[in-house]
C-alpha positions in Angstrom: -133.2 116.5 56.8 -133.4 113.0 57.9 -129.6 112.5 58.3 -129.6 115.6 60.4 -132.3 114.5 62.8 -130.7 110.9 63.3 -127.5 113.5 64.9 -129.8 115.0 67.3 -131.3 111.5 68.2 -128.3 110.4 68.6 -126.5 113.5 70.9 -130.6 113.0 73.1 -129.2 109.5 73.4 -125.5 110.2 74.6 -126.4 113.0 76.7 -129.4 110.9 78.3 -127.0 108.4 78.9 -124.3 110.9 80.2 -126.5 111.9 82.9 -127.9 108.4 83.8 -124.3 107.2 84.4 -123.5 110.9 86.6 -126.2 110.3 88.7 -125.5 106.9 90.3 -124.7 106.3 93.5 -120.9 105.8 94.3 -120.0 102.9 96.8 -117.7 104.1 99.8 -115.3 101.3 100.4 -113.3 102.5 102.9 -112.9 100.4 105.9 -115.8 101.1 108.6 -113.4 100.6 111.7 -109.7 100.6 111.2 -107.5 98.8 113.7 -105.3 100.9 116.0 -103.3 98.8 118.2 -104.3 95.3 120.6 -102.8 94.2 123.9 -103.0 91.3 125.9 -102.0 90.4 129.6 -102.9 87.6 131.8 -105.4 86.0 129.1 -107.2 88.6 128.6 -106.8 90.9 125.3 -108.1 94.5 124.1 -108.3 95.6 120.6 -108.6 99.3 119.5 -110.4 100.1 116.5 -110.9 103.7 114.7 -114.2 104.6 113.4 -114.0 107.0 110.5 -118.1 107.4 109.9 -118.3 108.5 113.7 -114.9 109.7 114.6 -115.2 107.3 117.1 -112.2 104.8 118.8 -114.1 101.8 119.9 -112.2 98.9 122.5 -113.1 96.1 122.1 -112.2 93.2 125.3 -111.6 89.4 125.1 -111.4 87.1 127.7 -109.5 83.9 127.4 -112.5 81.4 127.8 -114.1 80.3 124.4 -117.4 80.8 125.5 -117.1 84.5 126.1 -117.7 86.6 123.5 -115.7 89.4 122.6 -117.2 93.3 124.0 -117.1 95.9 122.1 -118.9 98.3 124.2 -116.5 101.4 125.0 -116.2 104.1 122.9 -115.1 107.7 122.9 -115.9 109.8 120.3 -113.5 112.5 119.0 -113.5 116.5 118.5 
C-alpha cells in the first residue's frame, strides 16, 4: 500500500509540475521595429523602420548637426 501511494505522490508531483512549467509566460523576442531602408541627401538622413506590434512604418529624420536629435515622429499605420 505504501509503495503504491509513493506512485501517486509522485505522478501529483510531475503533473503539478507539468502544469507549472505550461503556464508560464513566453518572452516574444522578435524585434519591435525592423529597419526598412535609410536615405540621405544634403546632410540630412531618413530612416524607415517597420513596426510589427502596430503594423505601423515609422520615419524617423536626422539632421547633420550633433546637437539635433533624431525625430521619429511620422508614422502610417497599415491595413
Amino acid at each position: 500500500m505504501s509503495t503504491r501511494m509513493a506512485i501517486l505522490m509522485m505522478l501529483s508531483l510531475v503533473g503539478g509540475y507539468a502544469v507549472h512549467v505550461l503556464a508560464q509566460p513566453r518572452a516574444d523576442l522578435r524585434p519591435a521595429m525592423m529597419p526598412i531602408a535609410s536615405s540621405s541627401s544634403n546632410g540630412i538622413s531618413f530612416a524607415w523602420f517597420y513596426d510589427q506590434g502596430t503594423r505601423s512604418v515609422v520615419v524617423c529624420r536626422a539632421g547633420s548637426a550633433l546637437t539635433e536629435a533624431p525625430d521619429c515622429k511620422s508614422h502610417a499605420t497599415l491595413p
